[in-house]
PyMOL commands that place a pseudoatom at each C-alpha (Angstrom):
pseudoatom trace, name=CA, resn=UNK, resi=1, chain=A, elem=C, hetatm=0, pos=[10.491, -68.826, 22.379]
pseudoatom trace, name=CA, resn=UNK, resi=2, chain=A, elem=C, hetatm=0, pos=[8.254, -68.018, 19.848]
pseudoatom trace, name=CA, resn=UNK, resi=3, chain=A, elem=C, hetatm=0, pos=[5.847, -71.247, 20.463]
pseudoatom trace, name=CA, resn=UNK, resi=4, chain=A, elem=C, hetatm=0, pos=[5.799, -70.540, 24.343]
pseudoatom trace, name=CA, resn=UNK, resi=5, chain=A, elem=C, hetatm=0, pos=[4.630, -66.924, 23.559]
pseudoatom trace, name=CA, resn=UNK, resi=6, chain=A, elem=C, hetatm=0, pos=[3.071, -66.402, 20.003]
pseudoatom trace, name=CA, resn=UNK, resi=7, chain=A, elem=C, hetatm=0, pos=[2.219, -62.771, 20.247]
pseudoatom trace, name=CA, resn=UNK, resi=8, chain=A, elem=C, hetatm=0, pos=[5.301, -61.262, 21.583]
pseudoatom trace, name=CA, resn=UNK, resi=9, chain=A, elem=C, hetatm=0, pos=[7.665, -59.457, 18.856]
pseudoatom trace, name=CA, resn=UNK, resi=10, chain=A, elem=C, hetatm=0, pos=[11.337, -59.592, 18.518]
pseudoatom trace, name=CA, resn=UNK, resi=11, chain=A, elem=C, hetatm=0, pos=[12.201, -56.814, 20.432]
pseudoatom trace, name=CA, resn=UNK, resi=12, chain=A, elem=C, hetatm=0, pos=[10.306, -58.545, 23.576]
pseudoatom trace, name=CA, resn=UNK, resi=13, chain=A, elem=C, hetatm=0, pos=[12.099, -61.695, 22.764]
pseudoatom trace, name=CA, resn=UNK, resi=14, chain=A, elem=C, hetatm=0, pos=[15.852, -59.914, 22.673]
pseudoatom trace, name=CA, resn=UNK, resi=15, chain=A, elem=C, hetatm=0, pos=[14.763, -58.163, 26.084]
pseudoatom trace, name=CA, resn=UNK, resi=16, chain=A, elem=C, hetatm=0, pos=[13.580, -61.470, 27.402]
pseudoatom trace, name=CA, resn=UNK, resi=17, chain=A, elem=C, hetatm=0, pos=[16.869, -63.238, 26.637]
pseudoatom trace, name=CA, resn=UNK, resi=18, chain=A, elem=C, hetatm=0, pos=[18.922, -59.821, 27.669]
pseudoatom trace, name=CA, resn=UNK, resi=19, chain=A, elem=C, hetatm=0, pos=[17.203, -59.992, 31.020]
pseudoatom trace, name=CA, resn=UNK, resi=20, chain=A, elem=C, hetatm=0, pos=[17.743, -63.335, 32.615]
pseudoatom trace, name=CA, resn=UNK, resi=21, chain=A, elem=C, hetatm=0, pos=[21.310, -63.694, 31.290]
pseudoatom trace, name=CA, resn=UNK, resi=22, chain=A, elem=C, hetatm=0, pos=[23.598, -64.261, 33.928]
pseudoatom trace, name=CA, resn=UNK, resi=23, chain=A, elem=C, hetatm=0, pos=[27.426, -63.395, 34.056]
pseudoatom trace, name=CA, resn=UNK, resi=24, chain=A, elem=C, hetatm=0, pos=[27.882, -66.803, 36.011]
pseudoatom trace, name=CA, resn=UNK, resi=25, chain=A, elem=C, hetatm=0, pos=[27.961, -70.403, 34.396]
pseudoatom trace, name=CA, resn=UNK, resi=26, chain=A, elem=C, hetatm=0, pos=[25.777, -72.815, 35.449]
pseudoatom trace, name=CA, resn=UNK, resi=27, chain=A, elem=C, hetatm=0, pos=[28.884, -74.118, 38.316]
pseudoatom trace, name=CA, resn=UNK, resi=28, chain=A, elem=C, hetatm=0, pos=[28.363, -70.080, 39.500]
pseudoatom trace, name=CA, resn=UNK, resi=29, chain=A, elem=C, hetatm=0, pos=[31.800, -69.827, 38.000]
pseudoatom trace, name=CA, resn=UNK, resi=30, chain=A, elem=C, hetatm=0, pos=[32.278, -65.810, 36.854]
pseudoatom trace, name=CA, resn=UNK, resi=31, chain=A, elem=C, hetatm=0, pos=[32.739, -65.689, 32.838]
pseudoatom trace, name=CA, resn=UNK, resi=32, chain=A, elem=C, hetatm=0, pos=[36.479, -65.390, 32.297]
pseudoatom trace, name=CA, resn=UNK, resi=33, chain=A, elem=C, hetatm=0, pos=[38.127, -63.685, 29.207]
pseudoatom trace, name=CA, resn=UNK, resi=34, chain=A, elem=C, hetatm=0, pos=[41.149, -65.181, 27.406]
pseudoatom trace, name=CA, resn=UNK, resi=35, chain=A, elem=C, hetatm=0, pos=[44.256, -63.256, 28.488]
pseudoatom trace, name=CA, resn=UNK, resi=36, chain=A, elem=C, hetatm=0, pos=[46.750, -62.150, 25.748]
pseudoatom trace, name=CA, resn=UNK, resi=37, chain=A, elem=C, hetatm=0, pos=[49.563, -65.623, 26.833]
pseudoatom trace, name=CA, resn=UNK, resi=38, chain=A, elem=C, hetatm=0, pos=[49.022, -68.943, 25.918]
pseudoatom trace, name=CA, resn=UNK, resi=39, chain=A, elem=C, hetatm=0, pos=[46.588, -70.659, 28.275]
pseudoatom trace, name=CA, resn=UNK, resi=40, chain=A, elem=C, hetatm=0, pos=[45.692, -67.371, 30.507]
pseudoatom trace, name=CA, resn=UNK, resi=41, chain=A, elem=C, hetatm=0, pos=[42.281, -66.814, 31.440]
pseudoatom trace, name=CA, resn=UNK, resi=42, chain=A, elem=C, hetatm=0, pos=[41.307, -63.195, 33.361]
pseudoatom trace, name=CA, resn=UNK, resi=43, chain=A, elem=C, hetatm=0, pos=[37.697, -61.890, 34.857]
pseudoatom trace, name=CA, resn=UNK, resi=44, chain=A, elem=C, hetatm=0, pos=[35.332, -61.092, 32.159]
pseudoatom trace, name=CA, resn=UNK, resi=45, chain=A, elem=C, hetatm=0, pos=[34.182, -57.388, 31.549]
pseudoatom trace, name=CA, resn=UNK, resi=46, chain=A, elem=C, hetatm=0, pos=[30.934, -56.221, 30.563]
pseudoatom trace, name=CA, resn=UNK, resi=47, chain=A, elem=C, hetatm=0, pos=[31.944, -55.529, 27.148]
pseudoatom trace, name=CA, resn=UNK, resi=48, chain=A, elem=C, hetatm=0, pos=[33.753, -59.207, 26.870]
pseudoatom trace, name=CA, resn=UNK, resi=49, chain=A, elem=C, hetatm=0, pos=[30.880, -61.278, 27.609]
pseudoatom trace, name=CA, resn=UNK, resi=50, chain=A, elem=C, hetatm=0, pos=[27.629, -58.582, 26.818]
pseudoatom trace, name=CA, resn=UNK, resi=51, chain=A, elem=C, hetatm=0, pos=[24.398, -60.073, 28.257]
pseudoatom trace, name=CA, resn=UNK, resi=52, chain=A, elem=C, hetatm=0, pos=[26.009, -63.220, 29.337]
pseudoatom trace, name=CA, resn=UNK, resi=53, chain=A, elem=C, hetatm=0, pos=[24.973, -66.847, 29.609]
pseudoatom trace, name=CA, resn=UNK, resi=54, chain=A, elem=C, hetatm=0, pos=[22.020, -67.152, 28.326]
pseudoatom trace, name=CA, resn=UNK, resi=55, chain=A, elem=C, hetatm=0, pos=[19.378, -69.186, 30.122]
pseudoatom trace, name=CA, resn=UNK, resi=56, chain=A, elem=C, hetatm=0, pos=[16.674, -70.932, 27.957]
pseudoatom trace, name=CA, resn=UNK, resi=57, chain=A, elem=C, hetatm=0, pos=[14.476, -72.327, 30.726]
pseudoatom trace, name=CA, resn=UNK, resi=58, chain=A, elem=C, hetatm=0, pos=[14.334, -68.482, 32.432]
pseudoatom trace, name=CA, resn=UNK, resi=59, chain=A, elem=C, hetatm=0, pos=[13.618, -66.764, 28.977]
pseudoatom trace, name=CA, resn=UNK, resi=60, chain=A, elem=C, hetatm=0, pos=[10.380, -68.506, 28.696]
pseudoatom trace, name=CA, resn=UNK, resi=61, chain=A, elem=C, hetatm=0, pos=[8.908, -66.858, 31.497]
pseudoatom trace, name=CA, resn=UNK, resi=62, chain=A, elem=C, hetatm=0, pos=[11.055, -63.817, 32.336]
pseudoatom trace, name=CA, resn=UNK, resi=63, chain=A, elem=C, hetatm=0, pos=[8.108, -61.958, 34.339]
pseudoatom trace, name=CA, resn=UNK, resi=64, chain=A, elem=C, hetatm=0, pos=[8.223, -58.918, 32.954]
pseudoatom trace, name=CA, resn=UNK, resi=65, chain=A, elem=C, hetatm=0, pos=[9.051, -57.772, 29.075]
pseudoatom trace, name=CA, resn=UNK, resi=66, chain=A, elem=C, hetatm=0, pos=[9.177, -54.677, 27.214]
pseudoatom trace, name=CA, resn=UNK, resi=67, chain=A, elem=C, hetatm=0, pos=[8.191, -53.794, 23.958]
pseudoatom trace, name=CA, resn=UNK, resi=68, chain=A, elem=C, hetatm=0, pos=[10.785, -51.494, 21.952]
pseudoatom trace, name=CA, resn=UNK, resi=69, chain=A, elem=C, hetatm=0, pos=[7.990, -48.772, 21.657]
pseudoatom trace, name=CA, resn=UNK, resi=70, chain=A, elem=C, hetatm=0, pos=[7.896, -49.477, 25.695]
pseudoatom trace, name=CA, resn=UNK, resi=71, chain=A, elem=C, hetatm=0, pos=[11.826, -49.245, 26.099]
pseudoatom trace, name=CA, resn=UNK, resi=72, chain=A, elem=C, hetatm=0, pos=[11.910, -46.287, 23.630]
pseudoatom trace, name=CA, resn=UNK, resi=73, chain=A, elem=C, hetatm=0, pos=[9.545, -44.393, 26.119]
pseudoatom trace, name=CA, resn=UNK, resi=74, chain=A, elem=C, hetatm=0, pos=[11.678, -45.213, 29.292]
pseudoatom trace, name=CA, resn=UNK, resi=75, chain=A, elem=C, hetatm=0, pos=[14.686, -43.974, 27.684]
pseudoatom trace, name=CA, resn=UNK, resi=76, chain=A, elem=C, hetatm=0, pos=[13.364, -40.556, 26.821]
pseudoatom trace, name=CA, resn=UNK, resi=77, chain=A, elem=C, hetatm=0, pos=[11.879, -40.269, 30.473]
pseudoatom trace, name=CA, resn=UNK, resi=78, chain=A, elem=C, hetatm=0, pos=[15.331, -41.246, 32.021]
pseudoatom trace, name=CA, resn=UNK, resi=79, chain=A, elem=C, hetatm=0, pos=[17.793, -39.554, 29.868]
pseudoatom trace, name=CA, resn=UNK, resi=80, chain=A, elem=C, hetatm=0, pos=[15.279, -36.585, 30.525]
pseudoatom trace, name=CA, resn=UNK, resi=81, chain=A, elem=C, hetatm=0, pos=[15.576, -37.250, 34.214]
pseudoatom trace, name=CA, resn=UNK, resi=82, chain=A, elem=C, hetatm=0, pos=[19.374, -37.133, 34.060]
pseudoatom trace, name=CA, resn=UNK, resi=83, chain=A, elem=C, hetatm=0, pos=[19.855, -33.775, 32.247]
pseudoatom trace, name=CA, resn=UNK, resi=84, chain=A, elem=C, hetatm=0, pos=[17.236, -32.294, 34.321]
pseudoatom trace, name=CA, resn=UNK, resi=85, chain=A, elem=C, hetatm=0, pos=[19.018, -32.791, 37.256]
pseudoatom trace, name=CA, resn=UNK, resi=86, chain=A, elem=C, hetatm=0, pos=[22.741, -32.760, 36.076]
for i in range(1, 86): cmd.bond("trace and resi %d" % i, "trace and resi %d" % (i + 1))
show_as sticks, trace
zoom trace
């Protein structure tokens, strides 16, 4: 990552990976979850499987990245957003 874009910073790269995760494999089979029997497997949540498969050929050029100064920013505005109109 870091050769294919010298200047960005971790936080870019983290967002970069976060970003073009997918929660399908590369068959477009869902994630699945082992389930509490022997030899069970369920649907994946969100919190089992996080950002998901990561993609190395989509991180390198993920269009669009954030610094965390950047996503710090769009935070405030939105959480701002949401009380104001709660």
């Amino acid at each position: 990552m870091k050769q294919h874009n010298p200047s960005w910073t971790p936080s870019m790269i983290v967002y970069a990976i976060s970003t073009t995760s997918s929660k399908y494999d590369h068959l477009g089979h869902a994630i699945m979850e082992e389930g509490y029997e022997v030899n069970t497997l369920l649907p994946a949540t969100p919190f089992d499987y996080g950002s998901g498969f990561v993609n190395p050929n989509r991180v390198v050029d993920p269009g669009l990245v954030l610094s965390s100064g950047n996503l710090n920013h769009i935070v405030r505005i939105t959480l701002s957003v949401l009380v104001v109109s709660v």
